[in-house]
C-alpha positions in Angstrom: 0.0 0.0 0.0 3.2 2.3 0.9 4.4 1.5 -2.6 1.4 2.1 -4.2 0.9 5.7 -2.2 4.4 6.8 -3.4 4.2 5.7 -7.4 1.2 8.0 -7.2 3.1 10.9 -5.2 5.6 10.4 -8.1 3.5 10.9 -11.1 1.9 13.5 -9.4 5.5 15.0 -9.6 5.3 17.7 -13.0 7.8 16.3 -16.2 10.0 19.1 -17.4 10.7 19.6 -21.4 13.9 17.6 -20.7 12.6 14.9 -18.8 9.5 14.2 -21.7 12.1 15.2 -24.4 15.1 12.6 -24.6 17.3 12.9 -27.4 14.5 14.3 -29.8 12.1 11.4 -28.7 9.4 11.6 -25.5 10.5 9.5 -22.6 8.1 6.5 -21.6 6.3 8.7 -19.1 5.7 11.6 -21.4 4.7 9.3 -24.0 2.3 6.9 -22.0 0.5 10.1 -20.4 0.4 11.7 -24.4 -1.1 8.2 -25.0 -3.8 8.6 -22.3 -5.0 12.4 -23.2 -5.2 11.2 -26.7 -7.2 8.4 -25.8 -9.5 10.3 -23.6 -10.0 13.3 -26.2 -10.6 10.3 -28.6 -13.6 9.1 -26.3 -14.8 12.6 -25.8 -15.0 13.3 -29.6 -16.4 10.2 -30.6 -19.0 10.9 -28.1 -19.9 14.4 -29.4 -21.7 12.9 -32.8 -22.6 9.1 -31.6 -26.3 10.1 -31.3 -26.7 11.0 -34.8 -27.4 8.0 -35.9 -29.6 7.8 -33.4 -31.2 10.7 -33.2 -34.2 9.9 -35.2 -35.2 6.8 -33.1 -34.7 9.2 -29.8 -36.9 11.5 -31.8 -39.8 9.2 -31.9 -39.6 7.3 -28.7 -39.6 10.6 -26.7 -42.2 12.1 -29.3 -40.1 15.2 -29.7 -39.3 18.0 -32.6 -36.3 17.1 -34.4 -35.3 20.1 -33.7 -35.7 19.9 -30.2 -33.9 15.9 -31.0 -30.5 18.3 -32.2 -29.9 19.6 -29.1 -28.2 16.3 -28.3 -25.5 17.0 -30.3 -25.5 20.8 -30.3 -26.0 21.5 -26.1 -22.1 18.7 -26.4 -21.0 21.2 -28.7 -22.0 24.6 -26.6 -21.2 23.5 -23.3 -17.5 22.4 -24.9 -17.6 25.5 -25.9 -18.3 27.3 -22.9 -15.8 25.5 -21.6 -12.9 25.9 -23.2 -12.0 29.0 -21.8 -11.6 27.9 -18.7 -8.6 25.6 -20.0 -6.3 28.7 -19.1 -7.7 28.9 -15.7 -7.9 25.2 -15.1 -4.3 24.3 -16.7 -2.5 27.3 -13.9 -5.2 26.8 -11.3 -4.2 23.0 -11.4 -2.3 20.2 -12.1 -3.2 17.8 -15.5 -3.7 15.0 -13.2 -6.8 17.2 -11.1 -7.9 18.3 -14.1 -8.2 15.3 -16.5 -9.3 12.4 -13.2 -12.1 15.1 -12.3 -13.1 15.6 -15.8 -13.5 11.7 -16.3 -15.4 11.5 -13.3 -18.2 13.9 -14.3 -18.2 12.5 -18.0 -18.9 9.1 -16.0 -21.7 10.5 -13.9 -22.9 12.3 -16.9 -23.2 8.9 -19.2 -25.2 6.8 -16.4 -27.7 9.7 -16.0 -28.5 9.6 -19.3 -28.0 5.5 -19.7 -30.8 5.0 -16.5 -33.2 8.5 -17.5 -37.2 7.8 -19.0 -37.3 11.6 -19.7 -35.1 13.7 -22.8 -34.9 16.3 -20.4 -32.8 14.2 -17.8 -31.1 13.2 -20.8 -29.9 16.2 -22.4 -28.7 17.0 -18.7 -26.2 13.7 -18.4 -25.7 14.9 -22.6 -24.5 18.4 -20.7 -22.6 16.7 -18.1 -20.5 14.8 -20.7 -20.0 17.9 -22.5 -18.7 19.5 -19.2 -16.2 16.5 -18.4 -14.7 16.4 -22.4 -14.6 20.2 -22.9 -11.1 20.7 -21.4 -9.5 17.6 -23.1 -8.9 18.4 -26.0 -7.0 22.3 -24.9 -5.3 20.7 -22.6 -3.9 17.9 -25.1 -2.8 20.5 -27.7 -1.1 22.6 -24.8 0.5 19.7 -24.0 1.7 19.1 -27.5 3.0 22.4 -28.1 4.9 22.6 -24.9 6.9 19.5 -25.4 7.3 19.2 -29.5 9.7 21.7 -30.9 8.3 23.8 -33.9 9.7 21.9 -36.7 7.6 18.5 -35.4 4.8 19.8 -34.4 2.7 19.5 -37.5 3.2 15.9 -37.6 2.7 15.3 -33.7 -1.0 17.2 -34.2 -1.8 15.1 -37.0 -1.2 12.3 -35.3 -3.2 12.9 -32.0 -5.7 15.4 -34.2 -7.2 12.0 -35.3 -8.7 12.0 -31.8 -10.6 15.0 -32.3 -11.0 14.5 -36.6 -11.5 11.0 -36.5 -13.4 10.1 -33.8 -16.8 11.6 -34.4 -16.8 10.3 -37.6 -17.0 6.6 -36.3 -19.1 8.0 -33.7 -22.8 7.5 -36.0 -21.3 4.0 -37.2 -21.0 2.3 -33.9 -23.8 4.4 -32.6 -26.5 3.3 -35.0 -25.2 -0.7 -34.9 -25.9 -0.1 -30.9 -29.4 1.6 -31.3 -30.4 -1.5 -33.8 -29.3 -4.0 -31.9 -29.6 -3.5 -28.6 -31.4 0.3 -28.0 -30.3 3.6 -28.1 -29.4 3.9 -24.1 -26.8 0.8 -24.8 -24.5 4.1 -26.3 -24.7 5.4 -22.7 -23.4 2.2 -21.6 -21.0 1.4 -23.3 -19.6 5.6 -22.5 -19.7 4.5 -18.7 -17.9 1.9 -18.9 -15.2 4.1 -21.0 -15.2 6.6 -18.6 -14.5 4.5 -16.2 -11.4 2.8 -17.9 -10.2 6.4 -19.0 -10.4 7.4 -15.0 -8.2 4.2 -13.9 -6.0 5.0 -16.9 -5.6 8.9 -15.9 -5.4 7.7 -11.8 -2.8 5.4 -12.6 -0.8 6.0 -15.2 -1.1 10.5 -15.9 2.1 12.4 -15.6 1.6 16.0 -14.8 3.5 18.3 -17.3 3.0 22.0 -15.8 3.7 24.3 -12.4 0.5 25.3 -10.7 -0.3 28.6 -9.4 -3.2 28.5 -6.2 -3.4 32.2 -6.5 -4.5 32.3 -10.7 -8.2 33.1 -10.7 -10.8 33.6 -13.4 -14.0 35.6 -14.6 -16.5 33.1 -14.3 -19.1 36.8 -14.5 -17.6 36.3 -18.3 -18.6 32.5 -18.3 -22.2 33.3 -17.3 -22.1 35.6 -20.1 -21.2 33.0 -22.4 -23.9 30.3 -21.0 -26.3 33.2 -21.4 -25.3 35.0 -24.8 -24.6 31.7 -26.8 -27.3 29.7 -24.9 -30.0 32.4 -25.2 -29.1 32.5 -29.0 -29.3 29.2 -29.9 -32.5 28.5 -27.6 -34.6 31.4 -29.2 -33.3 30.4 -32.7 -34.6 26.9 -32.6 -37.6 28.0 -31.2 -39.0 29.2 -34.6 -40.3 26.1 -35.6 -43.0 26.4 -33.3 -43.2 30.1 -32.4 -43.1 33.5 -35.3 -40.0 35.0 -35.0 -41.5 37.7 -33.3 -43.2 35.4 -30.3 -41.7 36.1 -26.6 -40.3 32.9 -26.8 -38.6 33.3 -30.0 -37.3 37.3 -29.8 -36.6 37.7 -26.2 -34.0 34.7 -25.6 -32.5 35.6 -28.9 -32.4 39.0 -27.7 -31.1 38.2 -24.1 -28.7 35.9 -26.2 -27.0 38.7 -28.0 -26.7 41.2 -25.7 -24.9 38.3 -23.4 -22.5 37.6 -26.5 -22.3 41.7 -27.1 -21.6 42.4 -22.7 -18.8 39.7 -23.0 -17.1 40.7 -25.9 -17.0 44.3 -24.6 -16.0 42.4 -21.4 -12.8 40.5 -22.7 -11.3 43.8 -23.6 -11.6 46.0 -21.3 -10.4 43.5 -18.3 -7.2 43.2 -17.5 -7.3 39.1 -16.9 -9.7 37.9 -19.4 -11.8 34.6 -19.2 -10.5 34.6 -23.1 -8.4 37.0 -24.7 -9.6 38.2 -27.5 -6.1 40.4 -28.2 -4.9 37.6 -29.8 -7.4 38.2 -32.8 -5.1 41.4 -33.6 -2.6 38.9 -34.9 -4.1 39.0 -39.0 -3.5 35.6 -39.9 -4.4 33.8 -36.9 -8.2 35.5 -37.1 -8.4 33.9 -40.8 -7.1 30.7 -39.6 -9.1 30.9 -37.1 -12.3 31.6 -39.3 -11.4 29.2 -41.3 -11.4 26.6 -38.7 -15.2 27.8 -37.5 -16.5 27.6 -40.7 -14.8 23.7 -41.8 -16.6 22.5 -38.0 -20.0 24.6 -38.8 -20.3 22.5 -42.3 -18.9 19.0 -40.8 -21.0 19.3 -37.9 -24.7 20.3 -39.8 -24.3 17.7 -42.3 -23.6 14.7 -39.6 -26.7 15.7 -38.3 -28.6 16.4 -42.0 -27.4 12.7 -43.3 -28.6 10.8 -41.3 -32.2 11.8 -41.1 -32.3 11.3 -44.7 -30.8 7.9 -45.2 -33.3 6.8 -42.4 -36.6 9.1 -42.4 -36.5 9.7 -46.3 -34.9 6.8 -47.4 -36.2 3.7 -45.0 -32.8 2.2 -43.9 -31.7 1.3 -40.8 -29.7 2.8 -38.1 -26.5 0.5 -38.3 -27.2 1.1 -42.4 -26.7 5.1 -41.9 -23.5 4.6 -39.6 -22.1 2.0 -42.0 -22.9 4.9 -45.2 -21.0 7.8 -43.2 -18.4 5.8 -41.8 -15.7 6.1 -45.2 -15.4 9.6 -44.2 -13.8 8.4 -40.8 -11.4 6.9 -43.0 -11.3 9.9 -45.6 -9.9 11.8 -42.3 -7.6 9.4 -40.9 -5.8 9.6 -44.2 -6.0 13.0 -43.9 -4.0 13.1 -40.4 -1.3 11.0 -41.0 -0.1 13.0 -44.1 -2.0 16.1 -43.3 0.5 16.7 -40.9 3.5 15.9 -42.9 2.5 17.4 -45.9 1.7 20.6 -43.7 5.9 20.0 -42.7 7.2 19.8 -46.0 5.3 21.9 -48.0 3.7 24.7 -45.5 -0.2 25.4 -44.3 -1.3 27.2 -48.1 -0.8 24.1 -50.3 -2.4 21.9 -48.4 -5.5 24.1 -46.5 -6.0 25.1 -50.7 -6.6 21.2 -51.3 -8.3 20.2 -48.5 -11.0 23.2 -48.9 -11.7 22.5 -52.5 -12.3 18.8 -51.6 -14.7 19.9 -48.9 -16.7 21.9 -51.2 -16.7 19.4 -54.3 -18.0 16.5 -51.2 -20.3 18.8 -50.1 -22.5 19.8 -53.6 -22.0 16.2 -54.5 -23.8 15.4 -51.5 -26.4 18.0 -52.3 -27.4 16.1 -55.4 -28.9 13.5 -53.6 -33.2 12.7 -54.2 -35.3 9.8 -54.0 -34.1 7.3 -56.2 -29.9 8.2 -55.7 -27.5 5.4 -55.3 -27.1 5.2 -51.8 -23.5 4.9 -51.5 -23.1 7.7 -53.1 -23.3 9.6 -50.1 -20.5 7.4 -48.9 -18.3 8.6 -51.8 -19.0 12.4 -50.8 -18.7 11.7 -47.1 -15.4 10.4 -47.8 -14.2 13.3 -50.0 -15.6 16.0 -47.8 -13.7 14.0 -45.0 -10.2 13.9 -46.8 -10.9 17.6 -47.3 -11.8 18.3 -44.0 -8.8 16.5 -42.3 -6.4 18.7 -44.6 -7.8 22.1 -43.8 -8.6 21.5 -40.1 -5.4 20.7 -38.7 -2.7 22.5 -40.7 -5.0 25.8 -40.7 -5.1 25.1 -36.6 -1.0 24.4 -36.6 -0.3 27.4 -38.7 -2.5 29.7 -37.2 -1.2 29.1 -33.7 2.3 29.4 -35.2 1.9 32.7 -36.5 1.9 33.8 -32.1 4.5 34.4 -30.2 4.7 31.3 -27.4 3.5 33.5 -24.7 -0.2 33.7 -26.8 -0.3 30.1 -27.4 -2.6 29.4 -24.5 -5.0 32.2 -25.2 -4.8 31.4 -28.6 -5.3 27.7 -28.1 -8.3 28.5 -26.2 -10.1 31.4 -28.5 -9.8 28.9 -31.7 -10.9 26.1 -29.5 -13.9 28.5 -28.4 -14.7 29.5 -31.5 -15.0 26.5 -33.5 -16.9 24.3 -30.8 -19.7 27.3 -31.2 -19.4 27.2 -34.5 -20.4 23.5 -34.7 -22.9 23.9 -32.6 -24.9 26.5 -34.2 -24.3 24.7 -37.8 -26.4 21.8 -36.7 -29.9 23.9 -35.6 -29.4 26.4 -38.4 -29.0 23.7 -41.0 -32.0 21.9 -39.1 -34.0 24.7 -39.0 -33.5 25.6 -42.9 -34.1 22.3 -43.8 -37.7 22.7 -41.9 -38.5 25.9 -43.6 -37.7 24.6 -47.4 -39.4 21.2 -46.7 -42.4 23.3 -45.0 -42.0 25.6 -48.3 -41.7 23.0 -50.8 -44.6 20.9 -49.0 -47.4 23.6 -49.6 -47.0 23.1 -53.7 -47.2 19.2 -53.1 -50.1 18.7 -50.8 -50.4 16.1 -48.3 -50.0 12.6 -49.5 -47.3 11.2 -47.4 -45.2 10.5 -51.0 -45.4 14.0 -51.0 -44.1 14.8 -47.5 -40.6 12.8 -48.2 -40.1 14.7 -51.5 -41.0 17.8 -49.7 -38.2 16.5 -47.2 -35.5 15.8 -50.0 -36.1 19.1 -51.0 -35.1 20.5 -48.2 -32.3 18.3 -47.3 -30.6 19.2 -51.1 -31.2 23.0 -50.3 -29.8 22.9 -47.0 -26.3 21.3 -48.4 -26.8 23.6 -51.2 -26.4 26.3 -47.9 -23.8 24.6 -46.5 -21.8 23.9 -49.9 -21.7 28.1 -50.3 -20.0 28.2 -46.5 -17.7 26.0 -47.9 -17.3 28.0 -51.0 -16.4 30.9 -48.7 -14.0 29.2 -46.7 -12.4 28.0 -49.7 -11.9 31.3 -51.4 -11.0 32.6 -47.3 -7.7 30.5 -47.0 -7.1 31.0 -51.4 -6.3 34.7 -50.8 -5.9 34.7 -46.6 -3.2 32.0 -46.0 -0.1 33.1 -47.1 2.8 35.3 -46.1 5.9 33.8 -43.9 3.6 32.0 -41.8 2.6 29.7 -44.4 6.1 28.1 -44.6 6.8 25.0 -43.8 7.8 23.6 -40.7 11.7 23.7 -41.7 11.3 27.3 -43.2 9.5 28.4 -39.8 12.4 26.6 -37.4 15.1 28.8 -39.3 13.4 32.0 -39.4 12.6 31.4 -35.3 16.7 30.9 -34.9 17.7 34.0 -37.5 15.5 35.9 -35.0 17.1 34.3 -32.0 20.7 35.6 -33.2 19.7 38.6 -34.3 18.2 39.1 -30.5 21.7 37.5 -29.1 24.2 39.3 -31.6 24.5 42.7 -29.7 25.3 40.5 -26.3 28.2 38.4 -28.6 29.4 41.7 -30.2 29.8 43.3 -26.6 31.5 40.8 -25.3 
């Protein structure tokens, strides 16, 4: 028991850069405890899109709106977003060990609420609690990342652990919809306890901390209740127009209450001295496109795993696993994407390969909008799989570059405003697209009448003018990065390591001269 007390004192202990860095490879400890926060962001992604597949069964066994059904996947993608600005505050505040063992705690507690609820409400509250426990992971993995790689390997190390964030919610829907066939839709929530709990042994046992704390940091959580309340009220009153006019109490006032939230916290941000995020770093030209750029790629991937499915299983008829099994290619369109994304993104630089990558996601994309009744199924499969190359190749080197183009003491506040920005982004794509999709289906419906034949074209309809939507987003992204992403930041990784060590002697040439 003594033993076992003092192995734990000693990971507890924080690895310097030398101690994870041996001879330009990670020491077993670094690399076991990379390993884990991989694994763990892995699980936390993959659960952010598993219930798309199953959404429309949720849908009808709770009788609900779909949607009201989205928020499943949208509240995962707000509440990450909320809470990635905390990461700064967390990551000082405490040590990786507190912060990823209580995170996988609440993610647990989160899963068996939602595995044991008979209400959506109680659902979308363990759905929120996940969210809570997974937001951090990913921040705190890429902090991790950038504080041990040096800059010329850091392209490939975050295309190697970005498939847990890329990849993941891609295989997500597969698995997902195979579970809600076979044995129910509340098996997904078992089978994410029973993760959490082997990620919390993992992280108890086996973590290494990798950073100082400070007791004495402290935050703006005024600025968080902002967010909850801007973003939230936004969202909330948006998808409320499905059932109420837009100029309905419960359709203006939370969307008004929402935006003056989202206006009172960006005024916030810069005029306090210690921000919840700092927004300064948006100064920096080319790490605001990139960062654009990044919103806009999870916006379109994020909508259309939502969109898909209801289509291959409301308009079509197939099955659950059958729309997991359709989507899944694109999970190995991204992992393709990661493992030379990266290297590509070393050898070549950020503009080559965030130029591809867009222009695949937007030729994916208005294939996909093609689709109607009688389409070859697997067809989708062949766009999902394109858009997922594309998205793989923008995602990542856009997020490397962009980061690259601050100085190191803005990588933490930049880390967490691109973070921020793109989980928000992805979770207002999905109810926007949603709600679009209602309005041309309702649109298109009234010229059809009401034979239920009619209904499903009328739903087509609005599914191929939705993608349409989404296929111009990616059109502007495209043409964003095209005449954005270039300059000395868009080197590659070799070109970027000898311009940081010309600038290095030219800062230590007036000490060797005066000596």
């Amino acid at each position: 028991m003594k033993m076992g007390g003092i192995a734990l004192l000693g990971r507890s202990q924080a690895l310097s850069r030398d101690e994870a860095m041996v001879n330009g490879k990670l020491s077993h400890a670094a690399l076991l405890s990379i390993a884990i926060l991989t694994v763990i962001t892995f699980v936390g992604n993959f659960t952010q899109l598993q219930l798309t597949s199953a959404l429309p069964t949720i849908i009808s066994d709770f009788h609900i709106s779909v949607t009201n059904g989205q928020w499943l996947t949208s509240v995962f993608q707000l509440v990450m977003g909320v809470m990635v600005p905390l990461t700064a505050f967390f990551t000082k505040r405490f040590s990786t060990r507190q912060i990823v063992i209580t995170s996988m705690a609440v993610f647990t507690i989160g899963s068996i609420i939602s595995w044991l609820s008979q209400s959506f409400v109680l659902v979308l509250a363990g759905r929120t609690l996940e969210a809570v426990g997974t937001g951090v992971m990913w921040p705190v993995l890429q902090i991790t990342v950038f504080s041990i790689y040096p800059l010329s390997k850091r392209g490939v190390a975050m295309g190697t652990v970005g498939i847990a964030m890329s990849v993941a919610p891609a295989i997500g829907p597969t698995l997902g919809g195979w579970q809600t066939d076979f044995a129910g839709w509340r098996s997904i929530f078992l089978l994410l306890t029973v993760l959490g709990i082997l990620c919390l042994l993992a992280s108890v046992f086996g973590l290494r901390n990798f950073s100082e704390t400070d007791k004495q940091t402290n935050t703006d959580f005024f600025s968080v209740g902002l967010s909850v309340f801007g973003f939230g009220g936004l969202m909330f009153g948006f998808t409320n127009i499905e059932n109420y006019p837009i100029t309905s109490p419960m359709t203006l006032l939370p969307m008004l209450v929402g935006l003056l939230g989202i206006i009172w916290f960006i005024f916030r941000q810069f005029h306090k001295e210690n921000p919840l995020l700092d927004l300064s770093v948006l100064k920096n030209r080319r790490f605001t496109i990139g960062t654009i750029c990044a919103a806009l790629s999870f916006f379109a991937f994020s909508s259309i795993m939502v969109i898909m499915p209801l289509y291959i299983q409301t308009d079509r008829g197939f099955s659950a696993t059958m729309s997991g099994l359709i989507m899944l290619p694109g999970a190995f369109g991204m992992a393709i994407a990661q493992f030379f994304g990266g290297r590509a993104l070393d050898r070549f630089g950020a503009r080559p390969v965030a130029i591809t990558g867009s222009w695949m996601l937007l030729l994916g994309t208005a294939g996909m909008s093609l689709v109607s009744m009688d389409t070859w199924i697997w067809w989708v499969s062949i766009c999902q799989f394109v858009r997922q190359v594309g998205m793989g190749f923008v995602l990542m080197p856009i997020t490397t570059w962009s980061l690259n183009c601050l100085e190191p003491k803005d990588l933490s506040a930049g880390s967490a405003v691109t973070n921020t920005v793109r989980q928000i982004a992805g979770a207002v794509g999905a109810p926007v697209l949603v709600i679009l999709l209602e309005t041309f289906t309702t649109m298109h419906a009234g010229t059809l009448g009401n034979e239920p034949h009619a209904q499903v074209l009328a739903s087509v309809f609005g599914v191929q003018w939705a993608l349409r939507v989404s296929s111009f987003i990616c059109l502007a992204m495209a043409l964003l990065i095209y005449f954005g992403v270039k300059g000395d930041g868009a080197g590659s990784g070799r070109e970027m390591t000898r311009r940081a060590l010309r600038r290095m002697h030219i800062v230590h040439a007036p000490a060797i001269q005066a000596r």
